[in-house]
C-alpha positions in Angstrom: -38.1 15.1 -22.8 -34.9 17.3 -24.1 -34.9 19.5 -27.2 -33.4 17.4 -29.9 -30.5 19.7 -31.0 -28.7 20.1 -27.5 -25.3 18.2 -27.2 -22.4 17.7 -25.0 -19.4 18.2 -26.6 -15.7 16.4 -25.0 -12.9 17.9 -25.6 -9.4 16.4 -24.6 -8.0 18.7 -21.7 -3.7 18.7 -21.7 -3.3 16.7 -19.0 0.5 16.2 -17.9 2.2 14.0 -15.2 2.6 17.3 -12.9 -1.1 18.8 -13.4 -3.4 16.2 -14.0 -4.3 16.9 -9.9 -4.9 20.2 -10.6 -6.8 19.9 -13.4 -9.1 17.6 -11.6 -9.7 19.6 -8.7 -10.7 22.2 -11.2 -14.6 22.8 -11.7 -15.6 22.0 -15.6 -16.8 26.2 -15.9 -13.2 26.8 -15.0 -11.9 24.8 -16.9 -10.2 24.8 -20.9 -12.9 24.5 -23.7 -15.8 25.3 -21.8 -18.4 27.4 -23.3 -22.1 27.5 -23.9 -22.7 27.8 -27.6 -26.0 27.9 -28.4 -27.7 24.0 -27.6 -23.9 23.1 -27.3 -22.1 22.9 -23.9 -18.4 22.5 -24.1 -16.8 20.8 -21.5 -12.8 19.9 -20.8 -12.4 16.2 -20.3 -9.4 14.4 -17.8 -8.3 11.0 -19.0 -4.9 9.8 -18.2 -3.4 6.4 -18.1 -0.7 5.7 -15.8 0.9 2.4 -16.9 3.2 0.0 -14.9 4.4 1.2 -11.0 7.7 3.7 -10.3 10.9 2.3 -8.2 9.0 4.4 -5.3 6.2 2.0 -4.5 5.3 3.8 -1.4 5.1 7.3 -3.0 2.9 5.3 -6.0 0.5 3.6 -3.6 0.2 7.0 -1.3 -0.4 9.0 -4.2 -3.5 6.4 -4.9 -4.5 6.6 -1.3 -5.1 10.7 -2.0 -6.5 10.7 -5.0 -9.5 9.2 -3.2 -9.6 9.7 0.6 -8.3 13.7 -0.2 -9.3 14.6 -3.9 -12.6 12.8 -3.9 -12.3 10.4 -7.1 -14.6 7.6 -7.2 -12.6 3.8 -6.9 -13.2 1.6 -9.3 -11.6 -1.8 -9.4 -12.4 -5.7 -9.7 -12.9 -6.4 -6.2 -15.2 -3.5 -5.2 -17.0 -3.7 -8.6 -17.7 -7.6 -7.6 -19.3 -6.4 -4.8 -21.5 -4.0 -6.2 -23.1 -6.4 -8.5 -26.3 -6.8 -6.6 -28.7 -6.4 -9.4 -29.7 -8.3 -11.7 -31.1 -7.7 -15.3 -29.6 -10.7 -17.3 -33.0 -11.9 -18.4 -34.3 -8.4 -19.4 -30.6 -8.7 -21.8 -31.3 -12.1 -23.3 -34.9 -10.9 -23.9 -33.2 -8.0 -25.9 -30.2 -10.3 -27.0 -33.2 -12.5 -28.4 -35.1 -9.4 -30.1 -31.4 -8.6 -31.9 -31.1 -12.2 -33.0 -34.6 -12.6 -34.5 -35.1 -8.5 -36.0 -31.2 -7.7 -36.9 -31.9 -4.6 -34.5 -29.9 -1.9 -35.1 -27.9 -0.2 -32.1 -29.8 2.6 -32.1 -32.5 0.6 -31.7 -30.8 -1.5 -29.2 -30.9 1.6 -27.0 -34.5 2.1 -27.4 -35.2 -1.4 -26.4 -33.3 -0.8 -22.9 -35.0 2.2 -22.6 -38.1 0.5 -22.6 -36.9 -2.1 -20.6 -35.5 0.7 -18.1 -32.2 -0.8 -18.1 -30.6 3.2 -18.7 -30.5 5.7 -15.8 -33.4 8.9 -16.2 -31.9 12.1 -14.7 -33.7 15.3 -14.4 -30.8 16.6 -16.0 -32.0 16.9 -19.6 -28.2 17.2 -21.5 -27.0 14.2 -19.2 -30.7 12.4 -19.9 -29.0 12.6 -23.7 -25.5 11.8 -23.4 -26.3 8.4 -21.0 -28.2 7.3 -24.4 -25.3 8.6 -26.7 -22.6 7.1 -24.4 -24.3 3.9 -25.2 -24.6 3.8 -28.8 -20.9 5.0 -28.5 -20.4 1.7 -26.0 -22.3 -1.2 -28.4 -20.6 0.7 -31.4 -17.5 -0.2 -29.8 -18.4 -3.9 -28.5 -19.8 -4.3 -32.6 -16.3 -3.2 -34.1 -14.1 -5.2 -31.7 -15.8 -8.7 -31.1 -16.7 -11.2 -33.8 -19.9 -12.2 -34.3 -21.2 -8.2 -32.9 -24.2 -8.0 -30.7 -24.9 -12.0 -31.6 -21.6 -13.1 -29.7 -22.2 -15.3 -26.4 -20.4 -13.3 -24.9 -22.7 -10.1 -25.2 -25.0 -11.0 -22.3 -22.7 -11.8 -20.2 -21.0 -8.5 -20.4 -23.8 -5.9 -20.6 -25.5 -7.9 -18.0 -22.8 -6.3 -15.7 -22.2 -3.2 -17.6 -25.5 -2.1 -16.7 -25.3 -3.8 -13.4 -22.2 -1.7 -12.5 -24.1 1.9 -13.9 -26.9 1.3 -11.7 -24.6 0.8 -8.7 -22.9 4.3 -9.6 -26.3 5.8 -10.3 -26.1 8.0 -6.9 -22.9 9.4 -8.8 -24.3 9.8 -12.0 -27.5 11.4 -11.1 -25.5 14.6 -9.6 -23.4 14.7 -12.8 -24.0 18.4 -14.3 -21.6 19.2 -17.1 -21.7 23.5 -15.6 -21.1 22.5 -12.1 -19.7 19.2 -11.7 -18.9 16.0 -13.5 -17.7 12.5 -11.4 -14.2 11.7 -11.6 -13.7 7.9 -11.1 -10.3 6.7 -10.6 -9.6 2.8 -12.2 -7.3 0.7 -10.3 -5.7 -2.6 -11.0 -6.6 -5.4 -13.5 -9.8 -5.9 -15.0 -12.1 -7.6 -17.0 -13.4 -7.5 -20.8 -16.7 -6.0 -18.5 -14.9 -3.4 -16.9 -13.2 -2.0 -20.0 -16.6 -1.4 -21.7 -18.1 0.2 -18.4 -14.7 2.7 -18.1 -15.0 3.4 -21.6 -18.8 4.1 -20.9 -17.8 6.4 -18.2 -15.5 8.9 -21.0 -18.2 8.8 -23.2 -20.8 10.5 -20.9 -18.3 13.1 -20.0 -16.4 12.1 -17.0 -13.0 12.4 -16.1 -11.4 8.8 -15.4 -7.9 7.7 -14.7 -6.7 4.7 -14.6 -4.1 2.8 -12.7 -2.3 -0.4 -13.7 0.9 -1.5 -11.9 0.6 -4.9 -14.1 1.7 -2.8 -17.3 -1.8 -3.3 -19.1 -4.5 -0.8 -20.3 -8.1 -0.8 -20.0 -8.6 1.9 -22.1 -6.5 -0.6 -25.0 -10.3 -1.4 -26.0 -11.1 2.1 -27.7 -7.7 2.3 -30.6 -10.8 2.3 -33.0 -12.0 5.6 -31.8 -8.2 7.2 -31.2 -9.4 8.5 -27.6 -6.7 11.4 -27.4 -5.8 10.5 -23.9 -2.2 11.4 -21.7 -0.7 8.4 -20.3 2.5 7.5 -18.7 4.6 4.7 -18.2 6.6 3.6 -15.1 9.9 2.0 -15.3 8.3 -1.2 -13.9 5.6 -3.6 -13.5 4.5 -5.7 -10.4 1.5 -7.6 -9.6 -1.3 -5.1 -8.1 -1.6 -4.6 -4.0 -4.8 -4.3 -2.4 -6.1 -0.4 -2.7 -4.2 0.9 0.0 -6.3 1.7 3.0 -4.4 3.9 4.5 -1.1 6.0 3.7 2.3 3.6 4.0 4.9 4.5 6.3 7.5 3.0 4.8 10.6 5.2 2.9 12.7 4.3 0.2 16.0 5.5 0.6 18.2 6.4 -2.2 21.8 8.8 -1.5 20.8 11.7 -2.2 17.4 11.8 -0.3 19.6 10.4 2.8 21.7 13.2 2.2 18.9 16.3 2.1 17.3 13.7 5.2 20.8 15.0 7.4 20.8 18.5 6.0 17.4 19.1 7.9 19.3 18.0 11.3 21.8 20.8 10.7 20.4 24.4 11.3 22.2 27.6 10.9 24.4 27.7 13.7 25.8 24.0 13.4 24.8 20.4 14.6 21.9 19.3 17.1 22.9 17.8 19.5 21.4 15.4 21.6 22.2 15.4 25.5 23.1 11.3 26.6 19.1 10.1 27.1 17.6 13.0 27.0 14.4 11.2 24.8 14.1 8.6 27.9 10.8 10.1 28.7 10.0 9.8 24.7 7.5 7.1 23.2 9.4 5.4 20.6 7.7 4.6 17.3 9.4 3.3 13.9 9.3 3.8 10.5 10.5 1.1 8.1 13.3 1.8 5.9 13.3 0.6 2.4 16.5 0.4 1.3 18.7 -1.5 -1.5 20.9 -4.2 -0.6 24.0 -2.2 -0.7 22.2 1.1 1.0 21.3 -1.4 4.0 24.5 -1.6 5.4 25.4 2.2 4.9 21.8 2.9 6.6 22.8 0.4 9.8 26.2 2.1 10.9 24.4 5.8 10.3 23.4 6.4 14.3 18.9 7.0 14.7 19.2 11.2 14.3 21.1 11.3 10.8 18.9 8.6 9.6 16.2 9.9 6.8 13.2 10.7 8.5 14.1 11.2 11.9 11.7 13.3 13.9 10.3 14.6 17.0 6.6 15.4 18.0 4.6 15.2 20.6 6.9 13.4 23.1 7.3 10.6 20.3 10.5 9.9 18.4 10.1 8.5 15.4 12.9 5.9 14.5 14.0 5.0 10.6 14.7 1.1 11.2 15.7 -1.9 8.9 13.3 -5.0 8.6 15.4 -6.8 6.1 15.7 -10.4 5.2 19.0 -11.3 2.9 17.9 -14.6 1.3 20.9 -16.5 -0.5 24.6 -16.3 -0.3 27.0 -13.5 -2.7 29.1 -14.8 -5.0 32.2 -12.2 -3.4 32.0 -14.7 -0.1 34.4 -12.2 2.0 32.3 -9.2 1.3 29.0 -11.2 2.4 30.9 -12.6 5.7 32.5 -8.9 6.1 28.9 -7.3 6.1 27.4 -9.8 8.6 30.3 -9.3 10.9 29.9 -5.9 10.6 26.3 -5.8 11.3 27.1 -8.2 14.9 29.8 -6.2 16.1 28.4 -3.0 16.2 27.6 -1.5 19.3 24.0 -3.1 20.5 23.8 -5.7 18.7 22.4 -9.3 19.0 23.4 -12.1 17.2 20.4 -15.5 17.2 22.3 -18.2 16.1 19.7 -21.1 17.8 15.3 -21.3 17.0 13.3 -20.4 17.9 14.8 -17.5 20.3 11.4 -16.2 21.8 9.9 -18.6 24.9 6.1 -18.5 23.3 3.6 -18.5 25.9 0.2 -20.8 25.2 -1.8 -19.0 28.2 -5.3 -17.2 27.3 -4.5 -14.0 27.9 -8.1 -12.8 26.2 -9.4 -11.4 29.6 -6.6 -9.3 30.5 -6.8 -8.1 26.6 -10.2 -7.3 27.3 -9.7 -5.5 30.4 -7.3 -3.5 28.6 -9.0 -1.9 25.9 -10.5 1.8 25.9 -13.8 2.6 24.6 -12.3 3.4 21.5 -11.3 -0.3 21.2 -7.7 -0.1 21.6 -5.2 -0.9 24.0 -5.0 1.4 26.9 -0.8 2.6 28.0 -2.0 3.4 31.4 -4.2 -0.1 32.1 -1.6 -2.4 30.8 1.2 -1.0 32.5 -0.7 -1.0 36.1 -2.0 -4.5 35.5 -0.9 -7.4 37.4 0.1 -9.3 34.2 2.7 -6.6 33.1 6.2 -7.9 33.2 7.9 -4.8 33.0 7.7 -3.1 36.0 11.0 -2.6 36.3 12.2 -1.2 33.3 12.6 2.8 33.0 8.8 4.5 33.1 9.5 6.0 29.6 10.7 2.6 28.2 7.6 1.2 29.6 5.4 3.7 27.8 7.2 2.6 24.6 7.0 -0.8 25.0 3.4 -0.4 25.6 2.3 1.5 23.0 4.3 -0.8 20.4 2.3 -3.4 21.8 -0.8 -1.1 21.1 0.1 -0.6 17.4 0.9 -4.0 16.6 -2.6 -5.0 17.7 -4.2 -2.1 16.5 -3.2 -3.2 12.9 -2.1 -7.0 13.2 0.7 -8.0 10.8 0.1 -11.3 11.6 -0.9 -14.0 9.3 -4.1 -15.8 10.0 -4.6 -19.4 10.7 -6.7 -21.8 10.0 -10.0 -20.5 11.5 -8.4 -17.9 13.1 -10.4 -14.2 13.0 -8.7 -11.1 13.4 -9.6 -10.3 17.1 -8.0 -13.9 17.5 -4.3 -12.5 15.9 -4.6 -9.4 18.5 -5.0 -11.5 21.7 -2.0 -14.2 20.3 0.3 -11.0 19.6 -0.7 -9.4 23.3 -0.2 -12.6 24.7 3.2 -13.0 23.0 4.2 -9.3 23.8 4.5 -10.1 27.2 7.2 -12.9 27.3 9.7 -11.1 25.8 13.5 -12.9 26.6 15.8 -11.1 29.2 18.2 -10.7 26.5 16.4 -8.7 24.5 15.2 -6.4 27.1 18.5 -5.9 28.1 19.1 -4.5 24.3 16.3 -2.3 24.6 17.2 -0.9 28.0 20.9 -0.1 26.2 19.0 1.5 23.6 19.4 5.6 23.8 16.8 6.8 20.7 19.0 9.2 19.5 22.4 7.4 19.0 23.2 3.8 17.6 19.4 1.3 16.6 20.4 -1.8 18.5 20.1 -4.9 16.0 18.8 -8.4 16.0 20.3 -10.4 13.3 19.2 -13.7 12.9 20.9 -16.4 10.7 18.8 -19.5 9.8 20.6 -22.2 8.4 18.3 -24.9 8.7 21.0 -26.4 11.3 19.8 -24.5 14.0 16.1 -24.7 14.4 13.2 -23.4 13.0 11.9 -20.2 13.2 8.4 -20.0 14.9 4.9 -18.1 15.3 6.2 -16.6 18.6 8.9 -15.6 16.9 7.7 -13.6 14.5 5.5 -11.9 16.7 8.4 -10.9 18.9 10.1 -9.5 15.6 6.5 -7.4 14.8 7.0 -6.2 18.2 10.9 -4.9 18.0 10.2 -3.5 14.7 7.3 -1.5 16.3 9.7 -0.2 18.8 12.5 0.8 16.7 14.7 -1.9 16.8 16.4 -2.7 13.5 16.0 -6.8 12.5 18.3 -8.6 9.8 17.3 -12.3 9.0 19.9 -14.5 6.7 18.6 -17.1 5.1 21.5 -19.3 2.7 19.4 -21.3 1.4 16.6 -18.7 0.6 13.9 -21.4 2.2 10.8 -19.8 3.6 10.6 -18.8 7.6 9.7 -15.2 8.4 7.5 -15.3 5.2 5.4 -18.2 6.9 4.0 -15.8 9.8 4.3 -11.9 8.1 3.3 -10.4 5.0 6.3 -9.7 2.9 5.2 -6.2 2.3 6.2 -5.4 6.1 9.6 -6.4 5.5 12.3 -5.8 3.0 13.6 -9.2 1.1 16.8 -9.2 -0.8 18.0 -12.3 -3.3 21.7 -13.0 -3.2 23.6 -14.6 -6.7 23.9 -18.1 -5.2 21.9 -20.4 -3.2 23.9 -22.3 -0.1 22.4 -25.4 2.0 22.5 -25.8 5.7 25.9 -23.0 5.3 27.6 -23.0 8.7 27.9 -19.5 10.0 31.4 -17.8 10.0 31.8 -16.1 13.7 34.1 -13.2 13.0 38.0 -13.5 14.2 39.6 -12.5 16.9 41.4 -9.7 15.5 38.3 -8.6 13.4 36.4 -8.0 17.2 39.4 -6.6 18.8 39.6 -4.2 15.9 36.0 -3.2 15.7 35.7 -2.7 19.7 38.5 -0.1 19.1 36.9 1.7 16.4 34.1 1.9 19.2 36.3 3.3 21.6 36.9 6.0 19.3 33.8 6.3 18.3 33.0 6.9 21.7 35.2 9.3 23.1 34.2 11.3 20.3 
């Protein structure tokens, strides 16, 4: 089938943080160590570990989201691998896990048998043909040295019974593999399994690159110390329970001082400051970007007007505002700082202040017809039907802040945000949150209508005491909404109970724990003097 003597030989490439991209976008004949020598073809191997998750979540998860929607590499984690387990060869295993128990079958052997029992891929590729077999010795070598009792442990079905299972779902992968051309790159993500492990370490063996990605701080790859596999790896400052593969690129920004500070530098060009004329974006749709910001940076971020804020941008009529979603659960320890920083989040210009729950009317009518009326062919929300429709409440509000407000609505139902519930389906969530879009309280608008995209983020700070009602459904919908449109939303929370959390996903929002905990904490209105004395800092601030 192959000449005997021909061999694929691995060697190590020197992968680093900075080019382990490069090096796998880099063909194996261009690569380090590649050579034909005689029945011998030298390839350069990637594997790299990347253990535990940066401070920069969003730049970690976005870097994952390239690596296989732009680079190519091949996911593999628990939940798609659970989904690929269609076949099924358990009792072709025990039949060979009986042979082993009965004969004391070697593992050379072992192969043999699963060759007869077609439980290995057959390419046409006669050096891959080979290494499949010798990646499997190397594999039940591997299984032998690390679990008691060797091939006769319990466990052994149970485990190559997937193995196997998981190869044959990747077959379509392996069958192009071609050690001169191109080898598969697969890309591990998030915890795993005593199966997986074996099936990764599979994966090396035959030659392809693989890294692995583990934001829980573990290794996969911790399986193969016997064997000293001379792989990079790097390890994060921290550790967090994995996310679901992102499915598309975050939009979220962590701000740190100095990136806020190069973020303003890009406003200034050579001959001084931009400046924006009073409304000139009115005719602009207004989109947001979530800030993700330290307690301490969020109040810095709030007073810093929408322009100088870091990632500020124009395109294609659309603004693009850096907002807050924050909730500040607890109570500080320094009491007048954490009373100073609420006051001086509601008394800046724009601001308003929900001291009673819920704040949003809610609307029970089944609005599912005029949904459906108002979709495109594409299946989303059209600008031009819903603001022409009968239903449309805003009619009277500025054409441009119609437009906004409209396609907010659009992008929150696009991708709901929404918890489900009960038997609640997806299509359900975008009716409830168009439904919900449409009630939204005079005050509010009023805000949004004061709201020039340029200059001050008007705020909505709520503070949830427990004495003042609960926070609903309707609520948080209306929140989705402002947060869409560039509004920037602070919820305190004393007693750090649940409310926002209840309705949202907490990776849409910002939550911040305070030293102390503080039961049903009345809310300190700032004084007199403190308002008289921040209304003529706006004065100033104005005329300026």
């Amino acid at each position: 089938m192959y000449p005997i003597k021909t061999k694929l030989i691995k060697h190590p490439l020197p992968v680093t943080y900075d080019n382990c991209l490069d090096l796998l976008n880099t063909s194996p004949n261009e690569r380090l160590f590649y050579k034909k020598e005689g029945p011998c073809t030298h390839i350069g191997q990637v594997i790299a570990r990347f253990i535990g998750i940066p401070h920069d979540e969003d730049a970690y998860y976005n870097k994952l989201y390239d690596y296989v929607h732009s680079h190519g590499l091949i996911l593999l984690s628990d939940s798609s691998l659970k989904k690929s387990n269609a076949l099924n060869h358990i009792k072709s295993i025990e039949k060979i896990s009986r042979y082993i128990n009965e004969s004391n079958l070697s593992i050379k052997g072992l192969v043999t048998q699963l060759d007869e029992e077609k439980l290995l891929l057959t390419t046409d590729h006669f050096l891959i043909n080979r290494q499949i077999r010798e990646a499997a010795i190397k594999m039940f070598d591997l299984y032998s040295f690390n679990e008691k009792g060797c091939l006769e442990n319990k466990e052994f079905v149970e485990v190559f019974n997937d193995v196997i299972n998981w190869i044959f779902h990747l077959e379509h992968h392996l069958m192009d593999a071609d050690p001169d051309v191109e080898m598969p790159a697969f890309i591990w993500y998030g915890n795993y399994r005593k199966s997986h492990q074996y099936l990764v370490y599979f994966l090396i063996e035959l030659g392809c690159d693989l890294v692995t990605f583990t934001p829980a701080g573990n290794d996969p790859l911790s399986i193969s110390e016997k064997d000293r596999l001379k792989t990079f790896y790097h390890i994060f400052p921290d550790t967090s329970d994995p996310e679901p593969f992102p499915a598309e690129r975050r939009m979220q920004t962590t701000t740190v001082a100095f990136r806020a500070s190069k973020e303003i530098e890009k406003i200034l060009d050579h001959d001084g400051t931009v400046i924006y004329k009073p409304w000139q974006l009115r005719e602009y749709i207004s989109n947001s970007i979530t800030l993700k910001s330290t307690y301490s940076e969020l109040f810095l971020v709030a007073t810093e007007k929408a322009m100088f804020r870091p990632n500020f941008e124009l395109q294609n009529k659309t603004v693009r505002i850096p907002v807050l979603f924050a909730k500040i659960n607890g109570i500080a320890n320094n009491r007048r700082e954490y009373w100073n920083r609420l006051h001086g989040l509601i008394l800046q210009e724009n601001s308003h202040l929900v001291k009673s729950l819920p704040f949003s009317p809610g609307a029970n009518n089944d609005f599912r017809y005029h949904y459906q009326k108002s979709l495109d062919h594409g299946g989303l929300l059209n600008l031009e039907k819903m603001t022409s429709a009968h239903f449309w409440k805003y009619s009277h509000l500025p054409s441009g802040l119609q437009k906004g407000l409209a396609s907010a609505i659009r992008n929150i139902c696009a991708a709901p945000k929404l918890k489900l519930r009960n038997s609640e389906k997806e299509d359900d969530v975008k009716v409830y949150l168009f439904n919900q879009s449409m009630q939204i309280p005079e005050s509010i608008l009023k805000m949004l209508q004061k709201f020039d995209y340029s200059q001050h983020v008007p705020k909505l700070i709520i503070f949830n005491n427990q004495l003042n009602g609960t926070l609903t459904r309707p609520d948080a919908a209306l929140l989705l909404l402002l947060n869409q449109f560039g509004i920037d939303i602070v919820i305190y929370n004393p007693a750090g109970q649940s409310d926002i959390e209840n309705y949202i996903d907490q990776s849409s929002f910002v939550s911040h724990w305070l030293e102390e905990i503080e039961f049903e904490q009345e809310l300190k209105e700032p004084s007199v003097l403190k308002k008289v004395f921040f209304q003529g800092i706006s004065k100033i601030l104005r005329r300026d």
